[in-house]
VONU-468274 format. One line per field, with one value per residue (C-alpha): x, y, z; residue number from 1. Coordinates in steps of 0.05 Angstrom, whole numbers. Last residue first. Layout:
BEGIN
c1 (X; ...)
c2 (Y; ...)
c3 (Z; ...)
k (NUM; ...)
//
This chain:
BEGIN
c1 (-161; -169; -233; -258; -239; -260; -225; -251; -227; -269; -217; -155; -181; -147; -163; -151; -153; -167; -132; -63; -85; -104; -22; 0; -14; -82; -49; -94; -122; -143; -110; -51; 11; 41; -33; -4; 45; 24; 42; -8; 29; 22; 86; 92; 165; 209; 230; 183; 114; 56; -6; -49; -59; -67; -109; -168; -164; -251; -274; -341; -378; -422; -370; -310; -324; -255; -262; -203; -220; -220; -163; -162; -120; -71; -71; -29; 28; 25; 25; 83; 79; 136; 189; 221; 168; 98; 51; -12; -68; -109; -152; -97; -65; -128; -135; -65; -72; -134; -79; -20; -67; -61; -12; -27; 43; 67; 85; 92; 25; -19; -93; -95; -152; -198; -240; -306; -340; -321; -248; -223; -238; -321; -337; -375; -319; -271; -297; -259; -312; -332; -275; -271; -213; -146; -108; -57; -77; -144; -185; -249; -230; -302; -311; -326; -339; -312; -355; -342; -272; -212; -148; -183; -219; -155; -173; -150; -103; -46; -39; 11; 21; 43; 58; 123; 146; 86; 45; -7; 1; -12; -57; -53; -89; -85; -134; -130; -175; -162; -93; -22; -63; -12; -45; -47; 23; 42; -17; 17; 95; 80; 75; 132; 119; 113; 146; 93; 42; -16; 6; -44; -11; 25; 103; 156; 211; 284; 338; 296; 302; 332; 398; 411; 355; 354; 394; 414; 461; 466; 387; 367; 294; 248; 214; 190; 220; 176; 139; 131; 86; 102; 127; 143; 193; 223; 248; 285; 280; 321; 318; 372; 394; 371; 337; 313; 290; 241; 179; 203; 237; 243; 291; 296; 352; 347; 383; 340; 383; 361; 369; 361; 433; 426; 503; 522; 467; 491; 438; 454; 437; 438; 488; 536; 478; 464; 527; 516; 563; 512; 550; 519; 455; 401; 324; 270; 192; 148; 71; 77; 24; 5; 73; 100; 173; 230; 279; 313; 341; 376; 349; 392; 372; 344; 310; 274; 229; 224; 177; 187; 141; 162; 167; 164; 230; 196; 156; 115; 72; 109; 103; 124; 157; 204; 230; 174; 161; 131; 143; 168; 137; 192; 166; 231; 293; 344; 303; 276; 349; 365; 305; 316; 391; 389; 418; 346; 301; 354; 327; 256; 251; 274; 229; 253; 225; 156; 163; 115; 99; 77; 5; -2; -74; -108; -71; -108; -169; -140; -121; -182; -228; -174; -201; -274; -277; -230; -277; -339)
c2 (93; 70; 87; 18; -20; -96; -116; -175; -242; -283; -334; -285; -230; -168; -121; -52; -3; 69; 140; 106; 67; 135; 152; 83; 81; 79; 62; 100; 68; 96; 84; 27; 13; 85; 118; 107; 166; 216; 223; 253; 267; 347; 377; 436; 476; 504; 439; 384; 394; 341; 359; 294; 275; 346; 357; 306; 238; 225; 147; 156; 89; 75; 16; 63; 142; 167; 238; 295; 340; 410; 458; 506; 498; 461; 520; 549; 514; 545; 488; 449; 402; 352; 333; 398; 441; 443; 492; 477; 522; 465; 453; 458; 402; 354; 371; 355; 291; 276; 285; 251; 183; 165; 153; 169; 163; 119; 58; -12; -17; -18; -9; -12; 31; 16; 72; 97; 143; 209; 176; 246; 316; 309; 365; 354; 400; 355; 294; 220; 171; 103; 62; -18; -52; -82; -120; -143; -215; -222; -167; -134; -147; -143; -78; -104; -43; -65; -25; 20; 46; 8; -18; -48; -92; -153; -185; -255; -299; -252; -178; -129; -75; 14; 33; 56; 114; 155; 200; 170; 99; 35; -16; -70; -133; -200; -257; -335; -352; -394; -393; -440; -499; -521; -499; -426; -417; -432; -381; -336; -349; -343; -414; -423; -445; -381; -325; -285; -254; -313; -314; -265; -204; -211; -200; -194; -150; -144; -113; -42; 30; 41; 78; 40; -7; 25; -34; -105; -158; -232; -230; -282; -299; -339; -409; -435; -511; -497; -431; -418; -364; -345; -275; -283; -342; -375; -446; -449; -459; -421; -385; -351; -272; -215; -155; -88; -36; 33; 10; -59; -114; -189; -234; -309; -355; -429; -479; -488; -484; -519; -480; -520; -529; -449; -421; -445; -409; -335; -277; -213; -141; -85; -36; -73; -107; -29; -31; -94; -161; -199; -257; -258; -254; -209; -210; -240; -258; -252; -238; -166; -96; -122; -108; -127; -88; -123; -123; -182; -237; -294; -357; -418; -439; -405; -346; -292; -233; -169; -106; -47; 10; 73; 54; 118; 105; 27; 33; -27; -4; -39; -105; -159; -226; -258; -332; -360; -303; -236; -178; -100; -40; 23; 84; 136; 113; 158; 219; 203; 183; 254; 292; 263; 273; 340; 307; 324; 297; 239; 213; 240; 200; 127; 136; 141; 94; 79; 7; -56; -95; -163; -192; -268; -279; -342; -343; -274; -318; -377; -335; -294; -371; -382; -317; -332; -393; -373; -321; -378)
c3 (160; 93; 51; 20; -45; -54; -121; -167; -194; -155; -132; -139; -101; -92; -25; -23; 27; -8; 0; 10; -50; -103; -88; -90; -166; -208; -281; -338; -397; -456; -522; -496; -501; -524; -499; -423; -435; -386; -319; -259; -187; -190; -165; -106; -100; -58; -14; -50; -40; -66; -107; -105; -47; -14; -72; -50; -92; -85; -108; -127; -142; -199; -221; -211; -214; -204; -173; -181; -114; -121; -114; -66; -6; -46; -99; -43; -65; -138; -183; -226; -275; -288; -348; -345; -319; -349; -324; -276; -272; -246; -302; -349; -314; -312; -386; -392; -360; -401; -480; -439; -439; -359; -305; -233; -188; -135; -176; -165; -121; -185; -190; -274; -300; -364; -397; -403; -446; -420; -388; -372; -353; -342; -302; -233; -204; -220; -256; -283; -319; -314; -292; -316; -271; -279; -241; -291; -343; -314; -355; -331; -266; -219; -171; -102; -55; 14; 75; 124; 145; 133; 168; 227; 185; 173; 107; 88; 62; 56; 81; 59; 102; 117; 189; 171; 134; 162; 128; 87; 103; 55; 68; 14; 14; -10; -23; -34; 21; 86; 52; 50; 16; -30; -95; -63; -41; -114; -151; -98; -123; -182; -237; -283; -355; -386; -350; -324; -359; -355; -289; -251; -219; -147; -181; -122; -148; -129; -97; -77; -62; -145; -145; -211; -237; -312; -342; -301; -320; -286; -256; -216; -229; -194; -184; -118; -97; -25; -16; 56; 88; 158; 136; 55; 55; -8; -7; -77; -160; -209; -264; -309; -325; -356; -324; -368; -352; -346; -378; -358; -403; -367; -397; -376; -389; -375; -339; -283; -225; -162; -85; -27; 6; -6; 8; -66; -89; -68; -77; -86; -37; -76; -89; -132; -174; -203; -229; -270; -256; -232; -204; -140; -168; -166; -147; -186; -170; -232; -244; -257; -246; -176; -140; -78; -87; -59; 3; 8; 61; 53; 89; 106; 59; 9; -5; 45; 31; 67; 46; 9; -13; -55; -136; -171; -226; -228; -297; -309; -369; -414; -390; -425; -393; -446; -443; -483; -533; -531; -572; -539; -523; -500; -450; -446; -417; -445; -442; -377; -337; -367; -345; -274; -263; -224; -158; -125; -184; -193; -115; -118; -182; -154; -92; -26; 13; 52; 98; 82; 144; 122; 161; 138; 164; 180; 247; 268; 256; 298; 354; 352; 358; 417; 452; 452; 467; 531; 549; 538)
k (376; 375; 374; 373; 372; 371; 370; 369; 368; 367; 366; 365; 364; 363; 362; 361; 360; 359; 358; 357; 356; 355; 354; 353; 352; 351; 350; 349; 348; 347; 346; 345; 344; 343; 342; 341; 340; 339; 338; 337; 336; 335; 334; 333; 332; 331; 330; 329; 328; 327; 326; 325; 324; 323; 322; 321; 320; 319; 318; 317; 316; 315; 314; 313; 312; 311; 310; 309; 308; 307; 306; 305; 304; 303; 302; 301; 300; 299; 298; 297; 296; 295; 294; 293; 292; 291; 290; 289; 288; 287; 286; 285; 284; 283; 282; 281; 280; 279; 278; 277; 276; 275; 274; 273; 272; 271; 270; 269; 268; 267; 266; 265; 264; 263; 262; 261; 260; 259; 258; 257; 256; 255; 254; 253; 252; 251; 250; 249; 248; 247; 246; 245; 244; 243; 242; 241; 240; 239; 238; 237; 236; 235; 234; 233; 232; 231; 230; 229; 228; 227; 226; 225; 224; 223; 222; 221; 220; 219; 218; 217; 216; 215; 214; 213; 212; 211; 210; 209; 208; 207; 206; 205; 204; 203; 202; 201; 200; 199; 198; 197; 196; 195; 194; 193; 192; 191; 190; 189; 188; 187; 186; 185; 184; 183; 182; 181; 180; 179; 178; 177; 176; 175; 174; 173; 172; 171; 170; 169; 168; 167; 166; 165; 164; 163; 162; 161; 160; 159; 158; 157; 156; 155; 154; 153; 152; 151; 150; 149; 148; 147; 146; 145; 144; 143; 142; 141; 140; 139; 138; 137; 136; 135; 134; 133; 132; 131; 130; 129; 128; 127; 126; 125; 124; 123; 122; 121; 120; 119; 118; 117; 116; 115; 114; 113; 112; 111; 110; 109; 108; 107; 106; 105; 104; 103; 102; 101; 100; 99; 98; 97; 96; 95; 94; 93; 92; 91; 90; 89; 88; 87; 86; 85; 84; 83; 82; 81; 80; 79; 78; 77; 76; 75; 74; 73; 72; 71; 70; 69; 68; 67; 66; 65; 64; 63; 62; 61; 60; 59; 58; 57; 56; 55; 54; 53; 52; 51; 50; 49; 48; 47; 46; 45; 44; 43; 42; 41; 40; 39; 38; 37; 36; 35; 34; 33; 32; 31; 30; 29; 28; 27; 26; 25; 24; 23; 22; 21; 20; 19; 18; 17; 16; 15; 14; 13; 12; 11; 10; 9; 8; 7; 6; 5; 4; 3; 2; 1)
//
C-alpha cells in the first residue's frame, strides 16, 4: 500500500511542470535611481495603434515594471533565455543575432545557424507595446519550458528593438489566448496543448513577497502547497487577455473606484496597479498622497495606517494591505497605482504582480476562468 502510495505522488508531481521564476530589478527602479525615469515617460508615453495580419496590438502591455524571469530554451542544441511569462500577450519572441538595436547588445540573441532545427518563415512580424516596439521575422524551432517540449514552435526574432534598453529580460513569453497573437501562428501553450503535453491545460503563478527567489510558474496542474484555503473561480468575461468582471474597489467601506462595475486585467507583465487616472487619484487623495514627478509619494509612516484598498471580484473581497501597496525606496515611500488605462479603454484597470503576490493564481484555458486563493 506504502509503495501505492508513493508511485501515485510520483505520477501527480509528474503531471506538473513546476518553473522557478526569479524577482529582478524592474525597468523603472533602474531609470528611477539614474534620474532617467521622467524622460524615458515623456518620450514613451501610452500609444494605440490598428491591426493587421503581421501586427500584434496591445497597448496596455507596458514592460518599464516587468520583475519576474524565468528560463526558456530554443533550438538545438538548446540556447537559453530569460523571458517574461506574461498573461497580457499571446506571442513568444526574443532577439536575434543580427539585431542590430542597442538594447539587442545587452541581451542574450539567438543564432539559427547553430539550431540544426530551426526553419525561417519568411515573414516580418511587428509587435507595438505600451512601452515598444520589436520588428523582425518568424521562425519555427524546438522550444523547452522545464520538461515541456514544443516541437516546430513559432516565435519572433526581433532585428531592431525601441524602448527595451536596460530592460531585466531578452524576450517575452506570451500565455494570453491567441486570438491577439500574430495571426496565423498558434502560442506556444495552445501548441503544448494540441499535442497532449497536460493532464489539464492550466497554469499558475505563485509569486513571493519578499524573497528574490522562491517565486513559480506551474503547468498542467495546480500544486496546493502554495495557497491557503480554497480556489475562487471568477469566469473571463472576455477571452482575448485574462480579463475578469470586478464589482467595485472600497477603502474604508467607501466606494473609490469601479462604482458600477468595471473590467480588470490580472497581468504578470507588470508589477504595478493601473487604472482610469481620474479612480487613481481618488485612491491618492484618499491616502494623502502628492504627486511627484511622474509618481505619488506618502509619508512612510502612513504604512502603519493606511487602510486596506479591497477589490470586490465576483462577490469576493480580495484585501491589498498598505504594506503591498505603498513601497519604500531609500528616503522615500511610493504608492504602486498608474493611471492612464482610460487611453484604450474607459474603465478598466490592469491587476499586476503586486495584487498576485497577495493571491495564487491559477488560469484556465478549458473553462476559461481564474481560481484565485490567498498565497502562502
Amino acid at each position: 500500500m506504502k509503495w501505492l502510495v508513493f508511485l501515485g505522488l510520483v505520477a501527480l508531481s509528474e503531471c506538473i511542470v513546476i518553473l522557478p521564476l526569479r524577482k529582478v530589478k524592474t525597468l523603472r527602479e533602474t531609470l528611477r535611481e539614474t534620474n532617467l525615469l521622467n524622460n524615458f515617460l515623456e518620450e514613451r508615453a501610452y500609444r494605440l495603434f490598428k491591426n493587421d495580419s503581421k501586427t500584434a496590438i496591445l497597448p496596455l502591455r507596458n514592460f518599464l515594471d516587468s520583475a519576474y524571469v524565468g528560463t526558456i530554451a530554443i533550438g538545438t542544441p538548446p540556447q537559453k533565455f530569460q523571458v517574461i511569462f506574461d498573461t497580457g500577450s499571446a506571442d513568444l519572441w526574443v532577439p536575434s543575432i543580427t539585431c542590430e538595436s542597442p538594447a539587442c547588445k545587452t541581451h542574450n540573441t539567438f543564432n539559427p545557424q547553430n539550431s540544426s532545427s530551426f526553419r525561417e518563415a519568411g515573414r516580418p512580424v511587428t509587435i507595438y507595446y505600451g512601452s515598444g516596439i520589436i520588428q523582425g521575422f518568424l521562425g519555427s524551432d524546438t522550444i523547452r519550458i522545464g520538461n515541456l517540449v514544443s516541437l516546430e514552435q513559432s516565435f519572433g526574432l526581433s532585428l531592431v528593438e525601441y524602448g527595451f534598453n536596460f530592460v531585466p529580460f531578452d524576450g517575452i513569453l506570451g500565455l494570453a489566448f491567441p486570438t491577439i497573437g500574430i495571426e496565423g501562428t498558434i502560442p506556444i501553450f495552445d501548441n503544448l496543448w494540441s499535442h497532449g503535453a497536460f493532464s489539464e491545460p492550466v497554469f499558475a503563478f505563485y509569486l513571493s513577497k519578499s524573497k528574490p527567489e522562491g517565486s513559480v510558474v506551474m503547468f498542467g496542474g495546480v500544486d496546493h502547497r502554495y495557497y491557503k484555503g480554497e480556489l475562487n473561480w471568477v469566469p473571463v468575461s472576455h477571452t482575448s487577455r485574462w480579463q475578469i468582471s470586478m464589482n467595485s474597489t472600497t477603502m474604508n467601506g467607501n466606494v473609490v473606484a469601479c462604482s458600477h462595475g468595471c473590467h480588470a486585467t490580472l497581468n504578470t507583465g507588470t508589477s504595478v496597479i493601473y487604472g482610469p487616472t481620474e479612480m487613481v487619484i481618488n485612491i491618492h487623495n484618499l491616502m494623502n498622497a502628492r504627486p511627484e514627478n511622474s509618481e505619488y509619494v506618502v509619508s512612510c509612516d502612513a504604512v502603519n495606517t493606511l487602510p486596506p484598498v479591497i477589490f470586490n471580484i465576483n462577490g469576493i473581497d480580495y484585501p491589498l494591505p498598505p504594506e503591498a501597496y505603498i513601497i519604500k525606496i531609500q528616503n522615500s515611500c511610493r504608492s504602486i497605482f498608474q493611471g492612464g488605462t482610460e487611453a484604450s479603454s474607459r474603465d478598466t484597470w490592469v491587476l499586476g504582480d503586486v495584487f498576485l503576490r497577495q493571491y495564487f493564481s491559477v488560469f484556465d484555458r478549458k473553462n476559461k476562468r481564474i481560481g484565485l486563493a490567498p498565497a502562502v
